[in-house]
C-alpha positions, -999 to 999 in steps of 0.1 A, spaced: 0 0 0 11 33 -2 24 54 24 11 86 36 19 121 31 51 123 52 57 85 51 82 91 80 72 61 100 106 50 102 133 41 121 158 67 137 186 50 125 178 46 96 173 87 93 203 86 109 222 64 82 207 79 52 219 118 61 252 105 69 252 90 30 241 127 19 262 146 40 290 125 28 282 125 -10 277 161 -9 315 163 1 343 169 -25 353 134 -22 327 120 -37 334 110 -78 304 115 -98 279 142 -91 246 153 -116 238 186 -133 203 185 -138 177 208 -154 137 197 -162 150 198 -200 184 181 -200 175 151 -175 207 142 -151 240 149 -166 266 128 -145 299 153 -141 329 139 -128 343 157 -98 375 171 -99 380 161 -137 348 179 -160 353 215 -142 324 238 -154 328 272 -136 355 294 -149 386 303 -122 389 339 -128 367 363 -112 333 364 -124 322 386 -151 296 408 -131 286 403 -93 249 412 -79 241 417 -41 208 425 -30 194 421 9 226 399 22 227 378 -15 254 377 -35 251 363 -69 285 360 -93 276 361 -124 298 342 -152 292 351 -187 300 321 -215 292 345 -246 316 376 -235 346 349 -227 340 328 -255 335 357 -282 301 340 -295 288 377 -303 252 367 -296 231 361 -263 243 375 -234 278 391 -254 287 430 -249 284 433 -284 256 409 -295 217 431 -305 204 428 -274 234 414 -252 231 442 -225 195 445 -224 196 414 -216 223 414 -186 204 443 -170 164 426 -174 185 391 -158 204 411 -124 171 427 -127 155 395 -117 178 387 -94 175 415 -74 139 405 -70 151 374 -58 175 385 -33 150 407 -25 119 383 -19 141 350 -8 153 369 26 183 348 26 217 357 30 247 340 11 262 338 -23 253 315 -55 278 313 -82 253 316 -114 268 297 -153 254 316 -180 264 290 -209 266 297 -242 229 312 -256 216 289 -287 199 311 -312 181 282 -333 151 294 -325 138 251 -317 128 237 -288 130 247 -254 129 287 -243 156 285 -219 167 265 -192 183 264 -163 193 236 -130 214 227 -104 235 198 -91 227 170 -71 246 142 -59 235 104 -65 236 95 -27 198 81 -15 178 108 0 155 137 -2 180 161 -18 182 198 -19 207 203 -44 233 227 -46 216 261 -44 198 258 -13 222 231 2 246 264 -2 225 289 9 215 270 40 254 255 53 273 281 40 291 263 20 299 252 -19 289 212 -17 309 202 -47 339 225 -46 351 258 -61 348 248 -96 308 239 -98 283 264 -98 250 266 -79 226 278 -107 235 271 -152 211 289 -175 211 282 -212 189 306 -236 181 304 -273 180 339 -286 166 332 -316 135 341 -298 110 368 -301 123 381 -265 110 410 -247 142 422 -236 131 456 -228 114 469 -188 80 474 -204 52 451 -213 57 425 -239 38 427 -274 13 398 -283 39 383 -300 69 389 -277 82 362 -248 87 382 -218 126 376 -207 122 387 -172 91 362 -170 112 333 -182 142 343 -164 125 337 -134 107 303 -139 146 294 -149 164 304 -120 136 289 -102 146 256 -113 180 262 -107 172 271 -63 156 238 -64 123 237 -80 122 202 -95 113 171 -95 137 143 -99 112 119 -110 112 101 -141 80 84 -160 75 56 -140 84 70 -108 120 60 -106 148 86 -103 165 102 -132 199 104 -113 202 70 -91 178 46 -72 164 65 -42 177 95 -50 149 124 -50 144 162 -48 129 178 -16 101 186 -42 92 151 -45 82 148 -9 55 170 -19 38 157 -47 10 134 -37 -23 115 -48 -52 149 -44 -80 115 -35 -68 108 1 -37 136 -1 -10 103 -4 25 105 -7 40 95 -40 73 93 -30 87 82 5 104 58 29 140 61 39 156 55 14 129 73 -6 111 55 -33 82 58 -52 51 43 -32 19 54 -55 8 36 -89 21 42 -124 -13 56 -133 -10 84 -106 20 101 -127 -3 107 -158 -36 112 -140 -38 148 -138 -49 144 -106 -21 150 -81 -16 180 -55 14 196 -36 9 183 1 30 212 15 12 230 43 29 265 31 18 268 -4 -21 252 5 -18 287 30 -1 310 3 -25 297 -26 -56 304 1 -81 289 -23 -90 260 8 -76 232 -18 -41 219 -22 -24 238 -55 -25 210 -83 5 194 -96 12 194 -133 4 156 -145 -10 154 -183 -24 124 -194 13 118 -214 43 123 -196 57 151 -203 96 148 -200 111 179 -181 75 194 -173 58 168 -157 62 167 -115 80 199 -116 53 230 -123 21 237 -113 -9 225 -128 -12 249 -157 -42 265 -164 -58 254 -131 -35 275 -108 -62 305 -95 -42 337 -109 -19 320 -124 21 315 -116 54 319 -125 61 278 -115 32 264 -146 49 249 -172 42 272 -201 41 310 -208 21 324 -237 33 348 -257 26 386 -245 20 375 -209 40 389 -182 48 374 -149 78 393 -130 68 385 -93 62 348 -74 26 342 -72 16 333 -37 14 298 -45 51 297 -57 63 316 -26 42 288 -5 64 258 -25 95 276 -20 87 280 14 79 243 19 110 230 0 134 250 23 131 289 15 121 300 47 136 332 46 107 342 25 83 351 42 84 327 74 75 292 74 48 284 102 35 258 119 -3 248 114 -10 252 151 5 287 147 -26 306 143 -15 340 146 21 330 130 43 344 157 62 316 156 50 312 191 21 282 200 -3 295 227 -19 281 257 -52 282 232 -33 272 202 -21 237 222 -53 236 235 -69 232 196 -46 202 192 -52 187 221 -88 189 209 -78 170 180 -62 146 197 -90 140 224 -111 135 197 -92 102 179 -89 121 143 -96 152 128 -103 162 88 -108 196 66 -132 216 71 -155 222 36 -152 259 37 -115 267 54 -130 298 68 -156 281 88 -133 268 117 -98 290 130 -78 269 114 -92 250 84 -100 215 106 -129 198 122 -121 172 151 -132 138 148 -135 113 117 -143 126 85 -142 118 49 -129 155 39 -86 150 33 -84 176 3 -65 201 25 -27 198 34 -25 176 67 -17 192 100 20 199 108 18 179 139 3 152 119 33 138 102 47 99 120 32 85 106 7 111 83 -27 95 92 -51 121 101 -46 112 140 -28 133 165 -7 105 190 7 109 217 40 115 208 32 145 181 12 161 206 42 160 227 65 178 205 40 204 200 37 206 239 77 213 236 73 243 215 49 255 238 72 249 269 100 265 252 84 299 241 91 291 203 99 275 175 114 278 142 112 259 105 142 243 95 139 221 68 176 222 66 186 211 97 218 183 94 206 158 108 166 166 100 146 168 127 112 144 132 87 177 117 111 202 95 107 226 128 131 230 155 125 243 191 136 281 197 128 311 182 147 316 151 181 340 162 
């Protein structure tokens, strides 16, 4: 059968094992590591050996609120004289409209650090993809973050000095919008794409392939995949320790799943779980990792497709709420579900709601999210549309024990609590005790 959302009924020593196999992989040591974008697929690079990020200083450098972004330029070093060159039509139009997006992002992430960013040489065939743009990963078993946010959240490069965090490849032979106005109705807006790119390369993807297996190694998974889940019944797709895939073949193609993170359900505020793209063909390097398009309520940056003349500059609230739950937390917070009033603080009357919950053997979503404080009724019902409780979670099952009630009873003893998704090793919930310092 299938395990549940967070499928985290495991043993500690076996969490235990598994992040000692990621920590170690993500070291220098280890020999084969995988660039991977939605359009390429896993590319296995071989440390030390295929070096892909120049050693002089970068060609321009970008800090905005505490993030530093270095910015290496294939087209001006390699003389191509199109894309992103000095002296290509359109070359520094383009550099500004790009640190123009990142200064968004530095601006929205809240996160402090620095991400070395590979613009490769720009294609200008004018065929296939727009642009695109990844990260690395390593092939050790595990839930991974790869190498933006495993940076941005240790403080250091996992696969050395000579591998950058974020590549981006364009094709100029485009109808771009490179200029800071609207786009014509038969202009691609760069800024628009720019972002949905760069938000592939922090870690918006989905290492899946079409039956469920991983694209880089056996068991090894984004921490986007712990989201994706069956929308009848809210079930896990992926999970277990190692991780693997736990739904049915048909659930990849049913256009029917949902992201089970409780910070995007909040952020999208429509009182169902945000649908995850899943067309009745697979889709290689859309499927798993986008929104459903055309079903996302005013729309996002993260669907799969942008039509021509549109213009999407900003994170909807839904992709703020994804980014939050796959380890962004900087962005606006990331709070538990007891956390009414999202102080980061859980009140006498806030434990007291769980405790209801608990007292009461089960609990389920309330129809209409605005009829109840916090979008659940105690007690048994059929209703498990909505994202699961964050004190729900070992194992997922719509029941309260003992034990989660406990840990929520911590937070409250302690006079805080923080998310940390990225804690080494993880704790039980993604939260740790302690007001964030």
């Amino acid at each position: 059968m299938p395990k549940s959302v967070s499928g985290k009924s495991i043993m500690i020593q076996a969490i235990l094992i598994a992040v000692l196999a990621m920590d170690s992989a993500f070291s220098a040591a280890a020999e084969t590591v995988y660039r991977f974008s939605p359009a390429t697929g896993a590319v296995p690079v071989a440390l030390g050996v295929e070096k892909t990020l120049p050693a002089e200083p970068p060609d321009d450098t970008l800090t905005r609120n505490g993030l530093t972004f270095n910015l290496y330029y294939m087209d001006i070093r390699n003389h191509t004289h199109v894309g992103f060159a000095n002296d290509a039509p359109g070359g520094p139009d383009a550099q500004n409209r790009l640190k123009e997006v990142l200064q968004y992002i530095g601006d929205t992430l809240n996160t402090p650090g620095t991400l070395d960013v590979l613009l490769m040489e720009s294609e200008t065939d004018g065929a296939g993809y727009l642009a695109y743009a990844g990260t690395y990963y390593s092939g050790a078993p595990g839930f991974q973050p790869g190498a933006s946010l495993y940076r941005l959240t240790h403080g250091s490069k996992p696969f050395g000095p000579t591998y950058e965090e974020i590549f981006v490849v364009v094709d100029f032979g485009r109808p771009w919008n490179l200029g800071t106005g609207a786009p014509g109705g038969g202009q691609v807006d760069f800024m628009t794409v720019m972002l949905h790119e760069i938000t592939h390369g922090l870690g918006f993807v989905s290492l899946s392939n079409s039956t469920g297996g991983s694209q880089i190694a056996p068991n090894v998974y984004s921490v986007l995949d712990q989201f994706v889940a069956r929308r009848t019944g809210m079930v896990s797709l992926f999970g277990g320790s190692p991780p693997s895939f736990v739904g049915n073949l048909a659930d990849l193609t049913s256009n029917d799943l949902a992201w089970s993170g409780p910070a995007a359900f909040a952020h999208y505020g429509q009182g169902v779980a945000p649908g995850v793209y899943a067309p009745a063909t697979w889709a290689q390097g859309s499927s798993l990792s986008h929104w459903n398009t055309g079903h996302i309520v005013g729309g996002a940056v993260m669907e799969h497709a942008i039509a021509m003349g549109v213009m999407r500059r900003q994170w909807a609230p839904v992709d703020i709420g994804g980014l939050i739950d796959i380890g962004f937390v900087g962005l606006a917070g990331s709070y538990h579900s007891a956390d009414q009033d999202q102080d980061n603080q859980i009140s006498l009357s806030e434990l007291l709601r769980v405790i209801q919950f608990f007292n009461s053997a089960a609990y389920h979503c309330a129809e209409n999210p605005g009829d109840t404080e916090d979008g659940y009724i105690p007690g048994t019902g059929a209703n498990h549309s909505c994202a699961p409780h964050a004190s729900d979670y070992n194992p997922q099952n719509w029941v309260i024990s003992l034990s989660e009630l406990l840990r929520l009873i911590q937070f409250f003893n302690s006079g805080g609590y923080h998310a940390c998704p990225g804690e080494d090793p993880p704790t039980e919930d993604g939260f740790c005790v302690g007001l964030l310092k």
